[in-house]
C-alpha positions in Angstrom: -46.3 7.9 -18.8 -45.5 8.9 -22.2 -42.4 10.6 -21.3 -40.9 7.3 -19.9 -41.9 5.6 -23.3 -38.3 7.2 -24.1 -36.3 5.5 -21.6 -34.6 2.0 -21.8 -36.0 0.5 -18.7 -32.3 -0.8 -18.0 -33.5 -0.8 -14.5 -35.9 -3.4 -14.3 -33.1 -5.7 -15.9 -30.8 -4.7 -13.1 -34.3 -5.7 -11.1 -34.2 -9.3 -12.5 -30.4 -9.7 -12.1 -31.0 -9.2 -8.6 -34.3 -11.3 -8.3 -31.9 -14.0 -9.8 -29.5 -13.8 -7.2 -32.2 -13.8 -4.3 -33.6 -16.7 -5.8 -29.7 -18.5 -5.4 -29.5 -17.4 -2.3 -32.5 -18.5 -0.5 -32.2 -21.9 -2.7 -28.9 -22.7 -1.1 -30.0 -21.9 2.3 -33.5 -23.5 2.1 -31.5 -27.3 0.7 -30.5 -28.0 5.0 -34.9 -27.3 5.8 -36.0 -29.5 3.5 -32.9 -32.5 4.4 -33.7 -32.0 7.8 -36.0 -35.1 8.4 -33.2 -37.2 6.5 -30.7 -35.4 8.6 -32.3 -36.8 11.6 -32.5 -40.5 10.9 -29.7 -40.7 8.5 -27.1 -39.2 10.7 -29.0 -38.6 14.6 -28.7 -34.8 14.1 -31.9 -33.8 16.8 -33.7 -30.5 17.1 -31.3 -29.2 19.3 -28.6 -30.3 17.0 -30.4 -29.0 14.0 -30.9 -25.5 16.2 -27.2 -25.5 16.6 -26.6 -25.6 12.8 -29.0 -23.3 11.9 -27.7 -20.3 14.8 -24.1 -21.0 13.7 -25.6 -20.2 10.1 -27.4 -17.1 11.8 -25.1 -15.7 14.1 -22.5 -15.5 11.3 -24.8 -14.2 9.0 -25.7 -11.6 11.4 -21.4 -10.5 11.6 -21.5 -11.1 7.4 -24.0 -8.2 7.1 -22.4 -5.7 8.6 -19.2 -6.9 7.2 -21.0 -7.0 3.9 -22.5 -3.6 3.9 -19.5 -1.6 4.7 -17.4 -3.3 1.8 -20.2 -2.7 -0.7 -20.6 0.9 -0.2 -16.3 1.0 -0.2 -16.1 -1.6 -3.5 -19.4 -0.7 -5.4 -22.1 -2.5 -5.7 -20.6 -4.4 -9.1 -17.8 -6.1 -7.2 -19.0 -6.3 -4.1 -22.1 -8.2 -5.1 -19.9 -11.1 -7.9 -17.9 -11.6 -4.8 -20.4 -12.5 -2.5 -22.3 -14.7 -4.9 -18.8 -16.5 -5.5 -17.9 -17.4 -1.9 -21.7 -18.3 -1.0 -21.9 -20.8 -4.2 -18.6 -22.3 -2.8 -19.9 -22.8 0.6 -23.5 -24.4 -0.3 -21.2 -26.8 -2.5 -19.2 -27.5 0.6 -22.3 -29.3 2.4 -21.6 -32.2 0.5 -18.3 -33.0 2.7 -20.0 -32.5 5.9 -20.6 -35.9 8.0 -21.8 -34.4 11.0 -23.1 -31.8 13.0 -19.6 -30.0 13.4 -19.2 -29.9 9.6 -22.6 -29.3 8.9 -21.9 -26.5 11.5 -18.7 -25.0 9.7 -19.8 -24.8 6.2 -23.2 -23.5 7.3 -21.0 -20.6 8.9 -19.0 -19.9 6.3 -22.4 -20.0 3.7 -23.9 -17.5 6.4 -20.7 -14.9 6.0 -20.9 -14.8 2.6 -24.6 -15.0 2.2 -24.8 -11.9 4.2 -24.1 -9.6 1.1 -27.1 -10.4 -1.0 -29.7 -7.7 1.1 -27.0 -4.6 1.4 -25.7 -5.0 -2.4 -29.2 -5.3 -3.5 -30.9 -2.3 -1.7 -28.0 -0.6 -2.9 -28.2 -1.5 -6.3 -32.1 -0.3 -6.0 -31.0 2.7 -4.8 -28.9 3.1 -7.5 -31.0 2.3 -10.3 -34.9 3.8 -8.8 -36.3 6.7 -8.1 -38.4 6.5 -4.6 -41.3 5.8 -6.0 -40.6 2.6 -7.5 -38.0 1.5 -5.2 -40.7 -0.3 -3.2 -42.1 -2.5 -6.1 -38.4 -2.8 -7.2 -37.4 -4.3 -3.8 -40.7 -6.2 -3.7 -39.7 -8.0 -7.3 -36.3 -9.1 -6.4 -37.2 -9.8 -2.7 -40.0 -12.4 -4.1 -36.8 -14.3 -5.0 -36.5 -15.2 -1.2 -39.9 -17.0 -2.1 -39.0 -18.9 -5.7 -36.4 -20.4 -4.0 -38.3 -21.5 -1.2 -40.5 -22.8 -4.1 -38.1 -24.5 -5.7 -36.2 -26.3 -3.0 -39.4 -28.5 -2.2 -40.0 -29.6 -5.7 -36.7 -30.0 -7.0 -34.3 -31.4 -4.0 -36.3 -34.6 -3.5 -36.0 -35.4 -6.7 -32.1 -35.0 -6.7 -32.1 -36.6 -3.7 -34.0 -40.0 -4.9 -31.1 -39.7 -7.9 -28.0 -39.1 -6.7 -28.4 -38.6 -3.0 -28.5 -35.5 -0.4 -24.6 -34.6 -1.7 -25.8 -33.8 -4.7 -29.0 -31.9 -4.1 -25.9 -29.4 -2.1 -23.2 -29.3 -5.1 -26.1 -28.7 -8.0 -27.5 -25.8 -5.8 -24.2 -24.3 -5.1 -23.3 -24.3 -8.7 -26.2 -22.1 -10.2 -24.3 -19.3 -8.4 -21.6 -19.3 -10.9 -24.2 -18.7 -14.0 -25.5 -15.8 -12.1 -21.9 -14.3 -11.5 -21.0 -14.3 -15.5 -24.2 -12.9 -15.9 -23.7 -10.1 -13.5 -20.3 -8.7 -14.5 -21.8 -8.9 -18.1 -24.5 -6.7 -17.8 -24.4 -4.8 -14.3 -23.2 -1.1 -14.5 -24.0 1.6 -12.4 -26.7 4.3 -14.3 -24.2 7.3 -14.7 -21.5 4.6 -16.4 -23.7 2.9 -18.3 -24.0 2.8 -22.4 -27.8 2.3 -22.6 -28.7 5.3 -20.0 -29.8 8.8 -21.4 -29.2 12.0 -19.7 -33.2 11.7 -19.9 -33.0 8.7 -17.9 -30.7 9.4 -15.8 -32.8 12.1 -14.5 -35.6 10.6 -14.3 -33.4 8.0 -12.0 -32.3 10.8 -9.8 -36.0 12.6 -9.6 -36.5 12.8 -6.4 -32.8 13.0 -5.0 -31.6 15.6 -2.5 -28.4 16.6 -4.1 -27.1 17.8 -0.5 -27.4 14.8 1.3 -25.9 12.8 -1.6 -22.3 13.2 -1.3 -18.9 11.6 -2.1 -18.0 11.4 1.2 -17.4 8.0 3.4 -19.6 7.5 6.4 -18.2 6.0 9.3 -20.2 3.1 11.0 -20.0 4.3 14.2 -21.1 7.8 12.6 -24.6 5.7 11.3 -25.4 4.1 15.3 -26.0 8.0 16.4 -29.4 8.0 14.4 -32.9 7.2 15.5 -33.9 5.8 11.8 -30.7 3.5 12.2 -32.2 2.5 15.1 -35.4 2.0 14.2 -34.6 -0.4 10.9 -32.4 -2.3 13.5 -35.3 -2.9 15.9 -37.5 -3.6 13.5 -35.8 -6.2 11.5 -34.4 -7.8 14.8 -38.1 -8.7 16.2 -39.6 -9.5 12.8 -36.4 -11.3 10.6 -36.5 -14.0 13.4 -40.1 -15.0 12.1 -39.3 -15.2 8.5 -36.3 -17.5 9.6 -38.6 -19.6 12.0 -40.7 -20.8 8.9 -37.6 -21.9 6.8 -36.0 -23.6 8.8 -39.1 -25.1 10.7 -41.9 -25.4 8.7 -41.0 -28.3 6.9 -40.1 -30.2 9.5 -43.7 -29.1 10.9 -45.5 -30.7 8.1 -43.4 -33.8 8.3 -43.7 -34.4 12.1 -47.1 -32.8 13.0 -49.3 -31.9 10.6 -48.3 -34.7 8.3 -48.6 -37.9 10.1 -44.9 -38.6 9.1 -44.8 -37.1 5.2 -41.5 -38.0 4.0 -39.1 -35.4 2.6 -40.5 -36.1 -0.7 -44.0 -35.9 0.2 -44.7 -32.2 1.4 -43.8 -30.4 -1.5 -46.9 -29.1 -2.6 -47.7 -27.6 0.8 -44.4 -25.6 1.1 -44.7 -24.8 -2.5 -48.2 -23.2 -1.9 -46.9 -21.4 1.0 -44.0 -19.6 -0.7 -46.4 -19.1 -3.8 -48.5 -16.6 -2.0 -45.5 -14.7 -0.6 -44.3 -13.9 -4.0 -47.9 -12.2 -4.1 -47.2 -10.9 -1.1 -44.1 -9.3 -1.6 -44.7 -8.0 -5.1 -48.1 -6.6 -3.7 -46.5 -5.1 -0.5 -44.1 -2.8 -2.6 -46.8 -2.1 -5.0 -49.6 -0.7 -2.2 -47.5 2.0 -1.1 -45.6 3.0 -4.2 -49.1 3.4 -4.9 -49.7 5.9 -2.7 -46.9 7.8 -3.1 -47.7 8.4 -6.6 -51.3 9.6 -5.0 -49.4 12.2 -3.3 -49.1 10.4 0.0 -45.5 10.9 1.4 -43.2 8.1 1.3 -43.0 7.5 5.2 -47.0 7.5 5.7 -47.4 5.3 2.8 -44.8 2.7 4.1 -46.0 3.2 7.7 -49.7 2.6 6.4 -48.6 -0.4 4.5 -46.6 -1.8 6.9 -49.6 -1.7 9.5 -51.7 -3.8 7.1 -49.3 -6.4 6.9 -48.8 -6.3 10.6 -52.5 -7.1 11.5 -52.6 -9.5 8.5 -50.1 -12.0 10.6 -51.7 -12.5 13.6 -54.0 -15.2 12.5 -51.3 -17.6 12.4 -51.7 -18.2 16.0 -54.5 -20.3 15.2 -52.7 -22.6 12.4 -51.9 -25.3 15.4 -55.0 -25.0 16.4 -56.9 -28.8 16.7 -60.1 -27.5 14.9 -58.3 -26.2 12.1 -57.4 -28.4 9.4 -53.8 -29.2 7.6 -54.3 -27.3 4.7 -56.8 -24.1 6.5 -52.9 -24.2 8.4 -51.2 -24.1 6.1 -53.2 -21.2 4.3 -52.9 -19.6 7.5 -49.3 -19.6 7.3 -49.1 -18.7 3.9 -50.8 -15.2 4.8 -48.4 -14.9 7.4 -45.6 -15.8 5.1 -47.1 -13.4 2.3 -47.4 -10.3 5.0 -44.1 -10.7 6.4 -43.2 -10.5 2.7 -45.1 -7.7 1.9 -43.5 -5.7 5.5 -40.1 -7.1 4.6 -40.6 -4.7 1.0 -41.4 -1.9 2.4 -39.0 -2.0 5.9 -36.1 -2.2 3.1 -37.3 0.7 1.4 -37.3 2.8 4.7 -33.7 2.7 4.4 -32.9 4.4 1.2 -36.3 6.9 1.8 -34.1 7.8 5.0 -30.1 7.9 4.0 -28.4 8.7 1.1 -26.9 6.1 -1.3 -23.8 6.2 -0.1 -24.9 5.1 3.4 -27.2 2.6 2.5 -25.6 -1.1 2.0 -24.0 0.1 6.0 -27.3 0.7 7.5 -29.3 -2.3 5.6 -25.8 -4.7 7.3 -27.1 -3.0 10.6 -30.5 -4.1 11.1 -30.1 -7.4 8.5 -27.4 -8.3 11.5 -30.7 -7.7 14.1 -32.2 -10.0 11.9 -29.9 -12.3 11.8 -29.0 -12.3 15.4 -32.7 -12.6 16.3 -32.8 -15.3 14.1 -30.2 -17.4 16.4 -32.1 -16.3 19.1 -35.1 -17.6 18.2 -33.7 -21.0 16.8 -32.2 -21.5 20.4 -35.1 -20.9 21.4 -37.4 -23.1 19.0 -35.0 -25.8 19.4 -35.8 -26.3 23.3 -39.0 -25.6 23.2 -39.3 -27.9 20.7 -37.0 -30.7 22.0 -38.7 -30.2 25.1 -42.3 -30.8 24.1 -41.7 -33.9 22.0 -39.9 -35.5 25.2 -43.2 -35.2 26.6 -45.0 -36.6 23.8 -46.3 -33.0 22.8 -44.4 -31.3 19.9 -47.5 -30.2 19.0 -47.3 -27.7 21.9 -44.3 -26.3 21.1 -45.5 -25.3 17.5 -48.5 -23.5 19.5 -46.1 -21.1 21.6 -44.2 -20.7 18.5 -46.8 -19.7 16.5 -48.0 -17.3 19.2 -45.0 -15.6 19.3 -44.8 -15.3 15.8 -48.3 -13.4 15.2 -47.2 -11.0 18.1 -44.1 -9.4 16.9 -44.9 -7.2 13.6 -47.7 -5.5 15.5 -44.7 -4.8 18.8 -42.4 -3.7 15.8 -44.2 -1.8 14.3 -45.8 -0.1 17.2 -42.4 0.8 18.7 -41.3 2.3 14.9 -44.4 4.6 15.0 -43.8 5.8 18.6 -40.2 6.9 18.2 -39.7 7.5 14.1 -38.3 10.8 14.3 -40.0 14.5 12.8 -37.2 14.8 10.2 -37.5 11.8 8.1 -34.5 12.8 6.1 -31.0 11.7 7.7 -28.7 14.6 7.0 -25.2 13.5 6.7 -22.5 16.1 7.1 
């Protein structure tokens, strides 16, 4: 401890520039969940439409990521990151032209492409800036942005609704992007070329490096798919990503149309606000458990395969939040712990890529399995949107919330299970 006393801490800067950005992106993406009761009766856009929207955001996020990650490990993490940030502001501003379901449809693709670097240019920049023993509290900070802007969207868009109407609540959004893109070129440098970074530091940076496997040399993509750990992060993020997405885009519209009694947009704040709350603890407190543990002498992949259990186990409750003898608020609670773990896994599957590959591979693989995610996350939206559709034709929406939530408490324990079983002896991905 008192030897770090002489370093600038640069790096947990560079961890609130990204936290920033996290918070931006899941902001812009959260406006369409919380417009989507207005969406309905304003302009007859249905669950199924709404499904339609939200894979067309998905299914070119999915494409973005992998897209994304290769051009960040080509361009750096510097440009690659202001560039994405730039094209995603533009596309949540473009909302406001959309009069329909096929605009609504085209501009949430095009905010899906460019969305899709946030994740690979911040695990990079992670990996850039933290030794492994930190990188999971590092990613668990700037991830709990996913959560402040869930937060925020709630609290703030109804109000710029009532104002100046739903146009507005996309074009204010969109905007804060640009404030965060002066900002970054500003201050962001990588460690070896920047002014404030001792040789001390630097060091201390590159701790627990292994010099061998971090080389100059390009990886091809194909070169990444022969790998069981690539493999594994893809599996992983494509059965549990499609949760996380399931309570963005649906939980409001929950609250409003079940457990609500028919809140208005401007009405369920506080519930969605307490929810993504307590996965900011969950994701600062995932990352923090098994950094902790590695500093006890535990090896990075027990401690994140220890953690990640916990978290698993902690999810399955939610089946019970649709539950009749279970109030509104005991549901929401239960959600929020589901919301919190997935969180808290979300942390520490990240940080399995950069304990796993060099730096120079990393933005690629994090595109691979973000594009399971996101892929998954169309899946499950077709899916959510029939069931859905098809339960409230019968006068039962409520059941369609109870095979949804099912399915939701079951996957993290089947992920996880399936990472265990096949996670290969050597941890380590050697790239020659």
């Amino acid at each position: 401890m008192t030897e770090t006393k002489k370093f600038s801490n640069y790096r947990w800067t560079v961890c609130a520039l990204i936290f920033f950005a996290t918070t931006v992106n899941y902001l812009d993406r959260q406006v369409i969940g919380i417009l989507k009761p207005l969406l309905d009766s304003d302009l007859g856009i249905g669950e199924k439409d709404y499904s339609h929207i939200i894979m067309a955001f998905q299914l070119c996020y999915g494409f973005g990521m992998v897209i994304a990650g290769r051009l960040i490990d080509k361009f750096g993490t510097k440009i690659g990151y202001g560039v994405s940030v730039i094209l995603w502001s533009i596309a949540a501003m473009g909302h406001a032209l959309a009069k329909g379901v096929l605009g609504f449809g085209f501009w949430r693709s095009f905010l899906g492409v460019s969305e899709a670097g946030n994740f690979p240019a911040a695990i990079k920049s992670v990996a850039e800036w933290f030794p492994k023993k930190e990188r999971a509290l590092a990613t668990g900070i700037f991830n709990s942005g996913t959560n402040v802007g869930a937060i925020v969207a709630p609290l703030v868009i109804p109000a710029i609704l009532v104002a100046w109407g739903w146009q507005a609540a996309f074009i204010i959004t969109g905007a804060i992007g640009f404030i965060w893109v002066i900002l970054w070129f500003i201050f962001y440098e990588i460690p070896e070329k920047h002014k404030k970074v001792s040789a001390d530091e630097l060091a201390y940076i590159h701790s627990d490096v292994d010099e061998q496997a971090e080389t100059k040399e390009k990886v091809s993509w194909l070169k990444l798919l022969k790998y069981r750990q690539t493999w594994l992060f893809f599996i992983g993020k494509g059965l549990t990503d499609p949760i996380w997405w399931f309570y963005l885009f649906w939980i409001p519209g929950w609250l409003s149309t079940v457990r609500g009694a028919g809140l208005s947009v401007s009405s369920f704040g506080l519930p969605l606000a307490f929810i993504y709350t307590m996965t900011t603890v969950g994701s600062i407190g995932g990352g923090w458990i098994s950094g902790y543990m590695i500093r006890k002498g535990m090896s990075p992949f027990k401690a994140r395969k220890i953690t990640m259990l916990i978290f698993a186990l902690l999810v399955v409750p939610i089946i019970f939040a649709q539950s009749p003898s279970v109030s509104t608020w005991g549901a929401v609670c239960l959600i929020a712990l589901a919301a919190s773990s997935h969180q808290a896994w979300s942390a520490n599957i990240f940080t399995t890529v950069s304990d796993a590959f060099p730096k120079k591979a990393v933005s690629s693989v994090t595109g691979i399995g973000g594009m399971a995610g996101a892929v998954g996350g169309a899946f499950i939206s077709y899916i959510a949107g029939d069931i859905l559709e098809h339960f409230e034709n019968l006068g039962h929406i409520e059941t369609g919330y109870v095979v949804m939530f099912a399915v939701a408490g079951s996957m993290y324990l089947l992920a996880w299970t399936i990472m265990t079983v096949f996670a290969p002896r050597n941890k380590k991905v050697m790239l020659d």
